[in-house]
Every structure is written in C-alpha cells, then in structure tokens.
C-alpha positions in Angstrom: 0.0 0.0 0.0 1.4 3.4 -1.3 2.1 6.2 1.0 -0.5 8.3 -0.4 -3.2 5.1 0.1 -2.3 5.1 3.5 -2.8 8.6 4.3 -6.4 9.0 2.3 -7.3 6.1 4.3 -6.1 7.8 7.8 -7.5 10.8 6.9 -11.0 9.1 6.1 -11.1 7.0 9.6 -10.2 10.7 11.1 -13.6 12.2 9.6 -15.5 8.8 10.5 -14.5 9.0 14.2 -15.2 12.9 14.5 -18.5 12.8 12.7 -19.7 10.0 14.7 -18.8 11.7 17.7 -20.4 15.0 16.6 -23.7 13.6 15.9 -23.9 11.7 19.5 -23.0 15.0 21.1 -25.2 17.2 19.2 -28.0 14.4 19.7 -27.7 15.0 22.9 -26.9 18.8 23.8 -27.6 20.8 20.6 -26.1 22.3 18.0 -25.2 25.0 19.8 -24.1 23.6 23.6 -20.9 21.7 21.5 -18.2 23.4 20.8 -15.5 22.4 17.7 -13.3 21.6 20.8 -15.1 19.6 22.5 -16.4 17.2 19.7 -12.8 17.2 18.4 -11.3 15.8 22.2 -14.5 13.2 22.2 -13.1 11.9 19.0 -9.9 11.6 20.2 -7.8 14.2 18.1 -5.2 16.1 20.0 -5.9 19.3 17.8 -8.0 21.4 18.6 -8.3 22.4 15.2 -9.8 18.9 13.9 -13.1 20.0 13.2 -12.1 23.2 11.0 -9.5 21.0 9.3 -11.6 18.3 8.6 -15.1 20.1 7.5 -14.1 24.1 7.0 -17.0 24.7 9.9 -20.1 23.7 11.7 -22.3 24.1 9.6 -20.2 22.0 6.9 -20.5 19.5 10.0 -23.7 18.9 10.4 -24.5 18.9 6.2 -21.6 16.3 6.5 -23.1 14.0 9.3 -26.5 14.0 7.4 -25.1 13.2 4.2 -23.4 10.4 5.6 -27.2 8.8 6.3 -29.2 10.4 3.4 -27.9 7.9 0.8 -29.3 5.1 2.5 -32.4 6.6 3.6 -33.0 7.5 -0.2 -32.4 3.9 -1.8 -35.5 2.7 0.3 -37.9 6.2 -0.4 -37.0 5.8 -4.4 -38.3 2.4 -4.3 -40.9 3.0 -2.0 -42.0 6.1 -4.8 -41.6 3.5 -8.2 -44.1 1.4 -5.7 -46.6 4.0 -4.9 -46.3 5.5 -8.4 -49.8 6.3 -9.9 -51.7 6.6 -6.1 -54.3 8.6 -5.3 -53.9 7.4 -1.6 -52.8 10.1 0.7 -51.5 7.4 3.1 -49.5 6.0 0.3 -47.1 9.6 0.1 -46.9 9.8 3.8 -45.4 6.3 3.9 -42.9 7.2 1.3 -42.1 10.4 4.1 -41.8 8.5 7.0 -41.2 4.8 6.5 -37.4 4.8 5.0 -36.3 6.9 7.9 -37.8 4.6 10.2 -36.3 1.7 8.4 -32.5 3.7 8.8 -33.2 4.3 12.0 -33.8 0.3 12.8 -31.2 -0.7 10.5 -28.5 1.5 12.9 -29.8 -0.5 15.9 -29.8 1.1 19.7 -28.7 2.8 20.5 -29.0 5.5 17.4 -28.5 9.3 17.7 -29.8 10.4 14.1 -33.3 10.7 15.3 -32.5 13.2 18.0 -28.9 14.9 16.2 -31.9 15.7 13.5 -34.3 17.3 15.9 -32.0 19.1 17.6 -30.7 20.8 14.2 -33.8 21.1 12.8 -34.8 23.3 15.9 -32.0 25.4 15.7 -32.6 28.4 13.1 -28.6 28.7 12.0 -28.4 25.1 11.4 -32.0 24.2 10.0 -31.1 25.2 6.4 -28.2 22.5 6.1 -30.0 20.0 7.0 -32.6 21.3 4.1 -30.4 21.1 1.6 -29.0 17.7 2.1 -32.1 15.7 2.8 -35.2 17.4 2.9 -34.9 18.5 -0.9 -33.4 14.6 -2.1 -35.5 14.1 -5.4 -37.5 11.3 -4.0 -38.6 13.7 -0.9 -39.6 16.3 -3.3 -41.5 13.8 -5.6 -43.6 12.7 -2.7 -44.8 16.3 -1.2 -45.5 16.6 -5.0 -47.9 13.8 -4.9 -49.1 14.5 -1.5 -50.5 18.0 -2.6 -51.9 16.2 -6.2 -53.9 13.9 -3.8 -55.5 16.8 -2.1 -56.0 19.7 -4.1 -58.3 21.3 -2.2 -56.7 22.5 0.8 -56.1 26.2 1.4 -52.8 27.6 0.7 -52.8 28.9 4.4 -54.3 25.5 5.6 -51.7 23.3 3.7 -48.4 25.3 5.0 -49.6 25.3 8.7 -50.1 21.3 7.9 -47.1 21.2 6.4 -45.1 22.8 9.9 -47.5 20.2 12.2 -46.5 17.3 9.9 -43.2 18.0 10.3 -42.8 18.6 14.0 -44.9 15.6 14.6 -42.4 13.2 12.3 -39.2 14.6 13.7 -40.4 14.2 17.3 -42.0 11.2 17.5 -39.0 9.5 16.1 -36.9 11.3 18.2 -38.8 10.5 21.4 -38.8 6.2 20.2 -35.3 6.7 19.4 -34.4 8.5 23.1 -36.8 5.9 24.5 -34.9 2.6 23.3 -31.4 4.0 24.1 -32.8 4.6 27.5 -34.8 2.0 28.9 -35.2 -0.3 26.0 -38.9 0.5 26.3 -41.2 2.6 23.7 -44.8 2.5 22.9 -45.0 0.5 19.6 -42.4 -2.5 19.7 -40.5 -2.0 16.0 -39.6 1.0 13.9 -41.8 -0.9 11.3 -45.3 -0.8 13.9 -44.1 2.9 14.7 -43.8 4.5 11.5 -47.0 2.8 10.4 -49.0 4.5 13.4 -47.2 8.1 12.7 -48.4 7.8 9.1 -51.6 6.6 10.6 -51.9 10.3 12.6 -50.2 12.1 9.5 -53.3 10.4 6.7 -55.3 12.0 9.4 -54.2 15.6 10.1 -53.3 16.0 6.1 -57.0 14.7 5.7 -59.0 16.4 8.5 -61.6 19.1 7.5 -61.4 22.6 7.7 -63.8 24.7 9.3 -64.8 27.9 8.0 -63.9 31.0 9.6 -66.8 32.3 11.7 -67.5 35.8 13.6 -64.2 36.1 16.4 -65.2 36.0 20.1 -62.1 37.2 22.0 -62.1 35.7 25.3 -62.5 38.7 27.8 -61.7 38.8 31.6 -63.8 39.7 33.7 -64.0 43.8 34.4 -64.3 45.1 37.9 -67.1 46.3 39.1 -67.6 49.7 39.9 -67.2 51.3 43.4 
C-alpha cells in the first residue's frame, strides 16, 4: 500500500471517528451547547483544530453527518416512490415520508443518535437550512410532497403550509422520542420502527385529511372587568 493510500485512508477514519462523535453530542446537547473543541477531544484528536481541518466549519458539519445517512435513507424512499407510483392514496405519500427513515433508523440498531442529532438541528434556526439542503430536498422527498399536494387539491394555501409545519414537527419528534426511549430503557410505545412509522403515518393520513372549518365571527375571550365602586 502506497504512501498516499495510507494517508487517504487515515484521513478518512479521522472524519468517520469525529462525525460519529459530533452527531452523538449534538444528539444529545444541541447544536449549539458543542463546541468544535469539544467534539474534536471526544473523538480523540489532539488538535484542537480537527473540526475546521476536517469540515471548514459547523455548519459543513452537520450537512456532513446527514449526508453520511441520506444515501441510505433514499435507496429505500426511491423504491418506496416507483411502488406507490400512480396513487391517489394520501396514506401512500406519507409512507414514502416516513417509512425509510424509520427503516435507517432500525437498521443503525440502539442505541441510534440520528433521530435526535436531527431534531436538535432542525430546531436550531442557523443550522435548520443544512439540513434542508441535504435531505429534505433529495428528489424522492420532493417527488412525494409533489404527490401528496396532487392527492388533495383542495386545501387552502394557508391551511396546507400550517399542515405542512404540524406534519413536520410531529415526524421529527415522535421519532426522536422512540429513538431516546430505546437507548434509555429499552422501552417505547409500539415494539418495532416498522409498527411505529405505520401508526405516525396513521396520525399524519389524518391531520393532512381532517376538515377545515370555516372562519366564523371572532369572540375574544374577555376577563372579567371590575365592578364599579
């Protein structure tokens, strides 16, 4: 083995060791109670440097540590999508959303930090937009909020995007909770991924499918004035 080989290959186990040590930590204190320093020492690198060396900044971090599991996640939503091709079945889109994530998630066994490293960016407004672009626009992603909106073309423009923010929150939290919940105690409300992400798409079908009231006349809720002397 060349020189050269050898390095490329040190160099590679360097980034492998710090990313997995970035993504437990960040899992489990945020984006932004980690510093560069301190993920660096947990991966065993004597410079303090490591992180900047390795990935130019945070933010090239974290787009680093999802692309490491978006590949995966993607083989199983772009045959989920040539499966579902043609539906007219809400349910069937919101499977292709939730189920390959699910399956990553079992496939890493326990414990996992991805569930949690990804709710913890995703609530953090510096960080939320690398995460974006590396998973949350992947062409079979996009496809299926494509297909989602086709299957209900009725919805308000108002009504869709505040579904849109209580679909998310509920997918990225749920599988965060199961995900804190096995690595904890071993215990968690449905007993596979598989049974879990089918009872999140079960809630999702019916949020995305629940009607909408019309507007009617405004009642603010007063309190109660005091009485005159």
């Amino acid at each position: 083995m060349s020189e050269r080989t050898t390095r490329s290959a040190r160099v590679a186990a360097t980034r492998e060791t710090i990313l997995s040590a970035a993504e437990r930590l960040i899992a489990e204190h945020g984006v932004a109670g980690v510093s560069n320093r301190q993920i660096g020492q947990e991966a065993g690198q004597g410079n303090n440097t490591a992180v900047t060396y390795h990935f130019g900044s945070k933010a090239g971090l974290v787009r680093a540590i999802v692309r490491r599991h978006t590949e995966q996640i993607e083989s199983v939503r772009q045959r989920m999508v040539l499966a579902a091709d043609g539906s007219d079945q809400v349910r069937d889109w919101l499977a292709c959303m939730v189920e390959p994530f699910a399956h990553h998630l079992a496939q890493l066994g326990v414990p996992s930090w991805y569930g949690r490293f990804s709710a913890q960016v995703l609530a953090d407004p510096e960080f939320r937009e690398a995460v974006s672009g590396e998973a949350l626009n992947s062409p079979s992603l996009v496809r299926s909020g494509e297909e989602l909106r086709r299957c209900l073309p009725d919805l308000p423009p108002e009504v869709r995007r505040e579904r849109q923010d209580m679909a998310r929150h509920l997918m990225v939290h749920m599988v965060a909770e199961r995900e804190r919940a096995l690595a904890e105690d071993g215990q968690a409300p449905r007993e596979s991924w598989q049974r879990s992400a089918s009872g999140l798409v079960d809630a999702l079908t019916g949020l995305w499918t629940a009607p909408v009231t019309a507007p009617g006349p405004w009642t603010p809720w007063e309190a109660p004035q005091p009485q005159d002397a």
